[in-house]
C-alpha positions as CSV (number, residue, x, y, z in Angstrom):
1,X,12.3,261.0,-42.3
2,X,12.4,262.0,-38.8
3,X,13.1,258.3,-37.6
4,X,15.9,257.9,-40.4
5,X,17.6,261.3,-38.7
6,X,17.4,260.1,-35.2
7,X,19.0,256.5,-36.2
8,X,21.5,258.5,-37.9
9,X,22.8,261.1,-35.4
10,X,21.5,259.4,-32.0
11,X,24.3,256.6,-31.7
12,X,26.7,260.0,-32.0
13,X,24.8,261.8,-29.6
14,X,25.0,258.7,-26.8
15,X,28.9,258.5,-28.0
16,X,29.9,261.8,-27.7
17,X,27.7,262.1,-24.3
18,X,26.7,265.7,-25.4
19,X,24.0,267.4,-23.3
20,X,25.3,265.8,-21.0
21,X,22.9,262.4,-21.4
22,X,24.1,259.3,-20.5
23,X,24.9,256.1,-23.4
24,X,21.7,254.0,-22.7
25,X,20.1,257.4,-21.9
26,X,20.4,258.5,-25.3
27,X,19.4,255.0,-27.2
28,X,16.1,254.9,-25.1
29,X,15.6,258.0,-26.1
30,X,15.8,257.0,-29.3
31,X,14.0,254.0,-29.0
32,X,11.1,256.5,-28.0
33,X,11.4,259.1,-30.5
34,X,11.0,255.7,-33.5
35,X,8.5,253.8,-32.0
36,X,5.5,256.6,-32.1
37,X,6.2,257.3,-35.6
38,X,6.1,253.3,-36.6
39,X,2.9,253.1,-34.6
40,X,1.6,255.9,-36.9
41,X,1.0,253.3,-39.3
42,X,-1.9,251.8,-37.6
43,X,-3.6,255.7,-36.9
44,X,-6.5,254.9,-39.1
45,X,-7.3,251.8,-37.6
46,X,-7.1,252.1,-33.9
47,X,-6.5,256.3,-33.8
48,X,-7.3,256.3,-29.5
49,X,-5.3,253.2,-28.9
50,X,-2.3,255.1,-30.9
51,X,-2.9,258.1,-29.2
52,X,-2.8,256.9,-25.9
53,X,0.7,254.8,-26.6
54,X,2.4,257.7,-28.5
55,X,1.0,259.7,-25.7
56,X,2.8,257.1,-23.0
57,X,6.1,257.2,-24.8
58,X,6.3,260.9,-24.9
59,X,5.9,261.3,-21.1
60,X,8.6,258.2,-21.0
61,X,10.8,260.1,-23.1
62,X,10.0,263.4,-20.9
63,X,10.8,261.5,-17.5
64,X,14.7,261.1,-19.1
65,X,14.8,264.5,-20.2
66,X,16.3,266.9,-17.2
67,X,17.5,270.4,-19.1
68,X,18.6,268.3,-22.0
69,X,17.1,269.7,-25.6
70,X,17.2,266.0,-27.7
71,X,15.8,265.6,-31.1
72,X,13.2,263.7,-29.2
73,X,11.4,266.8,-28.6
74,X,11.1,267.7,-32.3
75,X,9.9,263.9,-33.3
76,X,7.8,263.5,-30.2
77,X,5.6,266.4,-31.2
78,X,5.2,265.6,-34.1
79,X,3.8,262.1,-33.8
80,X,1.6,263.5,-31.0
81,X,-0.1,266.2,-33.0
82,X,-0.6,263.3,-35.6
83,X,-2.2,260.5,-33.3
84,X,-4.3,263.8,-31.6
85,X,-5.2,264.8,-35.6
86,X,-6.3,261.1,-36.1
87,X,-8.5,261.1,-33.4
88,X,-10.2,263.8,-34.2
89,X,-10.9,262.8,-37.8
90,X,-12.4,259.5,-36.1
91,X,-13.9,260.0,-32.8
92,X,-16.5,262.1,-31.1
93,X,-15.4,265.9,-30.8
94,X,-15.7,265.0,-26.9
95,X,-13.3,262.5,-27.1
96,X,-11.0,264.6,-29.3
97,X,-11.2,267.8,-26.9
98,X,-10.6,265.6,-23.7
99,X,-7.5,264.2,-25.8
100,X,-5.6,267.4,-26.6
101,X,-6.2,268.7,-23.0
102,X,-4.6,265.6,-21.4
103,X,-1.8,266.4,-24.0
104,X,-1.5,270.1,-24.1
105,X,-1.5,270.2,-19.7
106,X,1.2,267.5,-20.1
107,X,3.3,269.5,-22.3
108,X,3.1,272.6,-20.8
109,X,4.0,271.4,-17.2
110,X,7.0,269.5,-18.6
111,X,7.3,272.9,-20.3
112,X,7.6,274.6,-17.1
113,X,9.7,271.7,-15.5
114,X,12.1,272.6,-18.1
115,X,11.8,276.6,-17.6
116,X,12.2,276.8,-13.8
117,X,15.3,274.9,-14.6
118,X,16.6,277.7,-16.2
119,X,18.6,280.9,-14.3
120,X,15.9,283.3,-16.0
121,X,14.3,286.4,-14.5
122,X,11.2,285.5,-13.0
123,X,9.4,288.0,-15.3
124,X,11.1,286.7,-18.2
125,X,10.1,283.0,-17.3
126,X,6.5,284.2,-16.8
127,X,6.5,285.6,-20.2
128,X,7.6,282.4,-21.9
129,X,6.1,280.2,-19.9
130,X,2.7,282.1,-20.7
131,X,3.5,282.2,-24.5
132,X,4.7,278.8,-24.7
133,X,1.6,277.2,-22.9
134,X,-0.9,279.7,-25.1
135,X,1.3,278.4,-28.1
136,X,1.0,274.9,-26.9
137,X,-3.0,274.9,-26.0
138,X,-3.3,277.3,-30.0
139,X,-1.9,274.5,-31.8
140,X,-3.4,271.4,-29.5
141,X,-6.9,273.8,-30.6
142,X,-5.5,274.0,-34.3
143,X,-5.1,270.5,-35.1
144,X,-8.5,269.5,-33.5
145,X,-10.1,271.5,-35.7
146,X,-8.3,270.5,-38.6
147,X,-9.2,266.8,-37.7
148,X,-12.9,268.0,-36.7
149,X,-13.4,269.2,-40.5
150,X,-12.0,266.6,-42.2
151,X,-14.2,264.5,-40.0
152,X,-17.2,266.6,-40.8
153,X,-16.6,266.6,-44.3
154,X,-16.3,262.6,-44.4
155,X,-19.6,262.1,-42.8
156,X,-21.3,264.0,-44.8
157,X,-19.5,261.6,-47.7
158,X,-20.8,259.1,-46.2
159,X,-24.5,260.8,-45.5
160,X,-24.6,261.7,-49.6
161,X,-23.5,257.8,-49.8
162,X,-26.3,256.4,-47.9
163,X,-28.9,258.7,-49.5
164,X,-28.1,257.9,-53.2
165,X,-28.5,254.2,-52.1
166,X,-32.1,255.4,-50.4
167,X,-33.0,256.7,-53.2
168,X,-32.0,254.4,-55.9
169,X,-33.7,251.2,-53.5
170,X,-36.8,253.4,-53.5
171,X,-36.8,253.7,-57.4
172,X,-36.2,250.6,-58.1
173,X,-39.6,249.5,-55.3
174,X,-41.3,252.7,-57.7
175,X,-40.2,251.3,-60.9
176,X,-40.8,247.4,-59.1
177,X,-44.6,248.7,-58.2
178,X,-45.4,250.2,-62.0
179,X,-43.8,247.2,-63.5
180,X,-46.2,245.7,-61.0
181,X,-49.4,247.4,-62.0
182,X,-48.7,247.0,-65.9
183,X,-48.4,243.2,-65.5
184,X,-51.6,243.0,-63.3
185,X,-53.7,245.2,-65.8
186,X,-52.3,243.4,-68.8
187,X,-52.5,239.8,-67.3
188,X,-56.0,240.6,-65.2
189,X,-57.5,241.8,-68.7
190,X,-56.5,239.5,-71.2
191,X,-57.2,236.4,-69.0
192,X,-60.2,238.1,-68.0
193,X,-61.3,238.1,-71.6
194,X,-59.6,234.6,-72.7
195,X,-61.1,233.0,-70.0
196,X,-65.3,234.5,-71.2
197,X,-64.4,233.7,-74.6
198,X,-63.2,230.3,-74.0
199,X,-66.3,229.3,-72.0
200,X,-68.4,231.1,-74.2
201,X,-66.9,228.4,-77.0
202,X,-67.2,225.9,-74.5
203,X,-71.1,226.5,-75.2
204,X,-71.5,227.1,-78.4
205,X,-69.3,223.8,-79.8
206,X,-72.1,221.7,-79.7
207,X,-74.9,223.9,-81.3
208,X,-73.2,226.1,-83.8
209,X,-69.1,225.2,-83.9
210,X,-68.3,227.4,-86.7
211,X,-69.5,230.7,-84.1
212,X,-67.2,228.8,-81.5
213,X,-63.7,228.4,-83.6
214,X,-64.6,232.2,-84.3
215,X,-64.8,233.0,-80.8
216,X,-61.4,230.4,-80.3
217,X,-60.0,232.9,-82.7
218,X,-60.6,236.2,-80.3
219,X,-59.1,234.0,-78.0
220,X,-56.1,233.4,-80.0
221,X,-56.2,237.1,-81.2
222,X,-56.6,238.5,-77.5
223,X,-53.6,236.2,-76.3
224,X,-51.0,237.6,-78.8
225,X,-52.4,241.4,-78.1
226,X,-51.3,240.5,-74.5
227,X,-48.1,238.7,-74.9
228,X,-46.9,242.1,-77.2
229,X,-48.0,244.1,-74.1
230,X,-46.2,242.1,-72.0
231,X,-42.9,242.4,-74.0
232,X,-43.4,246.5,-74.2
233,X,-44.0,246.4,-70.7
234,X,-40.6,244.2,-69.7
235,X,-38.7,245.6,-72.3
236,X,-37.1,248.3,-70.2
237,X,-35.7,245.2,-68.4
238,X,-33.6,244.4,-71.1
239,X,-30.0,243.4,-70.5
240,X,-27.1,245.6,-72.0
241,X,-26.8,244.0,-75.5
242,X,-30.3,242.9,-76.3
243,X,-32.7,244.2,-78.7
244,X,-35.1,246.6,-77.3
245,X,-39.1,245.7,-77.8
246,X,-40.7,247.3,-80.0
247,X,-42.5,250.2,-78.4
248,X,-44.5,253.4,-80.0
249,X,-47.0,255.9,-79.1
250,X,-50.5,255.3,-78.3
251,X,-53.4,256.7,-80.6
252,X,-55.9,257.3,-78.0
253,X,-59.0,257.2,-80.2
254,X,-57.7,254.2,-82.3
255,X,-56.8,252.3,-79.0
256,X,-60.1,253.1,-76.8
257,X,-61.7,252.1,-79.6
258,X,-60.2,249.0,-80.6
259,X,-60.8,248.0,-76.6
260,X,-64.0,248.9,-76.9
261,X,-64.5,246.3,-79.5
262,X,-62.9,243.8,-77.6
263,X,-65.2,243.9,-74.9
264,X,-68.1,244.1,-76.9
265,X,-67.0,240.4,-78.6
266,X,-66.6,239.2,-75.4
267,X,-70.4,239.9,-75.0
268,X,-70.0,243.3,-72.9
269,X,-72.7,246.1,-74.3
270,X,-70.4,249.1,-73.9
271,X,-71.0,252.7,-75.4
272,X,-68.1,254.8,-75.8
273,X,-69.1,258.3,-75.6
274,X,-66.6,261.5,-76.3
275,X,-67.1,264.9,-75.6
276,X,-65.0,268.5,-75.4
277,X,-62.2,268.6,-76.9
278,X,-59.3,265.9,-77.6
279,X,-58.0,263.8,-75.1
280,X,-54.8,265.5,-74.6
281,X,-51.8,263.7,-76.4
282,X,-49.2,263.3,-73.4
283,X,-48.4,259.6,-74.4
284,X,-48.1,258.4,-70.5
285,X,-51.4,260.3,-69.8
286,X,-53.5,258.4,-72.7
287,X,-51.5,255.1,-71.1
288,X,-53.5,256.0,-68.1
289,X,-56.6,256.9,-69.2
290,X,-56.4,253.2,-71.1
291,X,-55.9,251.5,-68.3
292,X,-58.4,253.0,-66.3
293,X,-61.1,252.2,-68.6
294,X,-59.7,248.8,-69.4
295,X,-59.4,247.8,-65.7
296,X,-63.2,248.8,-65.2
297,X,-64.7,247.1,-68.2
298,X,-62.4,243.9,-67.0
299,X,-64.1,244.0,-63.9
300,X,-67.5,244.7,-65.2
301,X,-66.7,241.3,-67.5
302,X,-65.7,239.6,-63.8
303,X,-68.3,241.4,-61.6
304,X,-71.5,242.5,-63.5
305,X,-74.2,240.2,-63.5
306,X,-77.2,240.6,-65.8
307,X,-75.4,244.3,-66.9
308,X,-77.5,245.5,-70.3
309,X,-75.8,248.8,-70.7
310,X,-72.3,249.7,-69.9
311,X,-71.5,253.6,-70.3
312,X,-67.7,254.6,-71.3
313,X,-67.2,258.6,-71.1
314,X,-64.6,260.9,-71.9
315,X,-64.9,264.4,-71.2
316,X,-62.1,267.3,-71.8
317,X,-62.2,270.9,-71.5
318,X,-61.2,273.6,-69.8
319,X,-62.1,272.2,-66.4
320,X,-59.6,269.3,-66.9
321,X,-60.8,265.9,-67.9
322,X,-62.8,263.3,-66.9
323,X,-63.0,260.0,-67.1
324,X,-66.5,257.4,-66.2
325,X,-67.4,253.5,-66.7
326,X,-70.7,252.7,-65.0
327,X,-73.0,249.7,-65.5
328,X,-76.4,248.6,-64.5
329,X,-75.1,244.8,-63.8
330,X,-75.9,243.4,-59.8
331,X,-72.6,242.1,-59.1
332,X,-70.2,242.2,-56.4
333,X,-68.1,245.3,-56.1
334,X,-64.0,244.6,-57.1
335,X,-63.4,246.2,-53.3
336,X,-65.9,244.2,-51.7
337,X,-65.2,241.1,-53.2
338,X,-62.1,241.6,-52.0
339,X,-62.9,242.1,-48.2
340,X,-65.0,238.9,-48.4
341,X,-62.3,236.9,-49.8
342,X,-59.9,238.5,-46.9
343,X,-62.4,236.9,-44.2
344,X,-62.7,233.7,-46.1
345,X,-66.1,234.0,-47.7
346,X,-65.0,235.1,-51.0
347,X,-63.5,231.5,-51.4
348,X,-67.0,230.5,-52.1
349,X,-67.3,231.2,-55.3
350,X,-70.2,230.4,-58.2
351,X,-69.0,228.1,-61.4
352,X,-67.3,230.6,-63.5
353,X,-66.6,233.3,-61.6
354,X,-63.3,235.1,-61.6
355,X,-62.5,235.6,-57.8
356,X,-60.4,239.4,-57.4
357,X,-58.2,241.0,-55.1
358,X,-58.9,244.2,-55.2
359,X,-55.4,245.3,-56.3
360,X,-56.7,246.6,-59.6
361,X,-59.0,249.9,-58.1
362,X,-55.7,250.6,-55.9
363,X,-53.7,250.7,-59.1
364,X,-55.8,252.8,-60.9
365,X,-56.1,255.7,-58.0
366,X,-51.9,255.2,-58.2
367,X,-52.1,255.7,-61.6
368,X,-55.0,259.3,-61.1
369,X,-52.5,260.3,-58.3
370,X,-49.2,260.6,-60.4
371,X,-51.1,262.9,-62.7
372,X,-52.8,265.0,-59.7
373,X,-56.5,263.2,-60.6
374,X,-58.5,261.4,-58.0
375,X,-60.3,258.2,-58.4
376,X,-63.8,257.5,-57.1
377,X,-65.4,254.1,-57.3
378,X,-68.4,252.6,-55.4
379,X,-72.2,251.5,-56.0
380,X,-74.4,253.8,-58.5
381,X,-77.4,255.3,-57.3
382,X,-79.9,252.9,-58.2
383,X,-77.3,249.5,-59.2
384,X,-74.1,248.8,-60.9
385,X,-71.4,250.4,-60.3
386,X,-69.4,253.8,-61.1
387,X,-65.7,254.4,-61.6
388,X,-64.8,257.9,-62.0
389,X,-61.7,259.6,-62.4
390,X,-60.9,263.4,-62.5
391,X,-58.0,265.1,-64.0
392,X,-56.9,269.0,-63.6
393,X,-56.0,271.1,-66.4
394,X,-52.5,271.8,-67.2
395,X,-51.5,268.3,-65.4
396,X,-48.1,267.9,-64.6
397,X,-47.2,264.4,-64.0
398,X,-45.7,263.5,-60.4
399,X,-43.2,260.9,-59.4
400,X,-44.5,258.0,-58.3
């Protein structure tokens, strides 16, 4: 608007030679006043290198000006106190305060030029000239600050930005790592099992093959138990659209038990022992409880040599509860075998055996953690090995 009114009444200002201003006086005049407000357009982008040419072409404008009052003035102002707003919504506060010194001392000397031009009273030109600059250096101040906030309040836009995307990458590596940990104890397990039965078969086709097609069908019946844990587990994968697996609440007596059994056809002599009251009934709490004992009987299958008893207790009361597997086998300790394989000796391994990684005891301590338990594990007193997990009471379940 201000660059349609000075193409309007500029060529009748330069006509009419009023203020006294010469023709091409006038039209660079108004050359100067348009040209800062079209480089407005490009603030955003390059907000010092607009400051510092609207900037240029104001003190160009102010080196035609004598005692002349033009509408150059008026439009000049403005598009400085809009590149000097820009910068301060963009750049440093030091770079913005430097800016609006350089322009406010500019102003108010060619303020004074213009006042001492004047036949005024000396205290009279004082006064203004004080008011004017203070006026001048208020508003310089003013629009800083305005700049300053709205630059303030975009950074911390762009701060709330950056930690939603923090936190969303670090639940999906959480979600990523329990996904994680539900595959291995589901895949370690059932193979675990598959692979005992199968070789137990393997032995027993020859001497009594009805025993091995019943063993081929544990084998059969353990593979499908997986596969559905696998699809309960990837089911919150699903895409928008597809049918969601089946999933339902976990009995904990009726699922301890039916492990138990498991095991105990895949030639394991565990004991499941309860005592106190009931397990509590949180459904993610008896998920974890599972796993624990399932991960230690898997490794007891893998691990336990020669192992004639292997213990299973639960234990709740007021205390909190508490969770043990221990054997009496002579194998080699999960952890162990896992630091032997990491200096290359674990790659010498007996016919049959099931070499580990040592991932599975790290899981299950995860898994103790998020409900504020701790895991133990390590040799029993006199052989085999312990696994022992402690829960508070009243457990509140923590993020993982």
């Amino acid at each position: 608007m201000l660059g349609l009114w000075v193409a309007v009444e500029m060529p009748g200002l330069a006509r009419s030679g009023q203020y006294g201003i010469e023709p091409w006086r006038a039209w660079v005049l108004a050359i100067l006043t348009v040209l800062p407000l079209v480089g407005l357009l490009w603030r955003n982008r390059w907000p010092l290198g607009v400051f510092l040419a609207v900037f240029a072409m104001d003190l160009a404008a102010c080196a035609l000006l004598v005692t002349a009052s033009t509408p150059n003035v008026v439009a000049g102002s403005f598009a400085g106190a809009v590149a000097l707003y820009s910068v301060a919504k963009w750049r440093s506060p030091r770079v913005s305060w430097t800016c609006m010194l350089v322009q406010c001392t500019a102003t108010a000397v060619f303020l004074a030029f213009v006042l001492f031009q004047e036949d005024t009273s000396f205290p009279v030109l004082i006064f203004v000239l004080a008011s004017g600059t203070a006026a001048i250096y208020a508003g310089g101040a003013g629009v800083v600050l305005v700049g300053m906030a709205v630059r303030r309040e975009r950074l911390h836009e762009e701060d709330l930005n950056a930690w939603a995307v923090d936190q969303r990458e670090r639940a999906q590596l959480a979600e990523r790592s329990r996904i994680a940990r539900e595959m291995h104890d589901v895949v370690a397990h059932s193979l675990t099992v598959m692979i005992t039965l199968a070789d137990g078969a393997k032995v027993l086709s020859k001497s009594d093959p009805q025993k091995a097609a019943e063993v081929m069908g544990e084998v059969s019946k353990t593979g499908r138990s997986a596969l559905a844990d696998m699809r309960r587990v990837l089911g919150i994968l699903k895409v928008d659209g597809e049918p969601a697996a089946a999933r339902a609440p976990i009995a904990a007596r009726e699922a301890l038990a039916e492990l138990v059994a498991g095991f105990r056809r895949a030639g394991v002599p565990v004991t499941l022992i309860h005592s106190g009251y009931s397990l509590p009934e949180d459904p993610a709490f008896v998920q974890t409880v599972f796993r624990i004992i399932q991960e230690s009987l898997t490794n007891v299958l893998r691990y336990a040599k020669s192992a004639s008893e292997v213990i299973v207790e639960t234990h709740s009361d007021g205390e909190g509860v508490r969770v043990r597997v221990a054997d009496n086998g002579l194998g080699v300790a999960p952890e162990r075998s896992a630091q032997r394989r990491s200096r290359g000796e674990g790659l010498r391994t007996e016919p049959g055996q099931i070499p580990g990684t040592g991932n599975g005891l790290e899981g299950l301590r995860t898994r103790a953690h998020a409900f504020g338990g701790t895991l133990r594990a390590g040799p029993g007193p006199a052989q085999g090995w312990i696994v022992e997990a402690v829960f508070p009471p009243n457990f509140e379940r923590r993020s993982s």
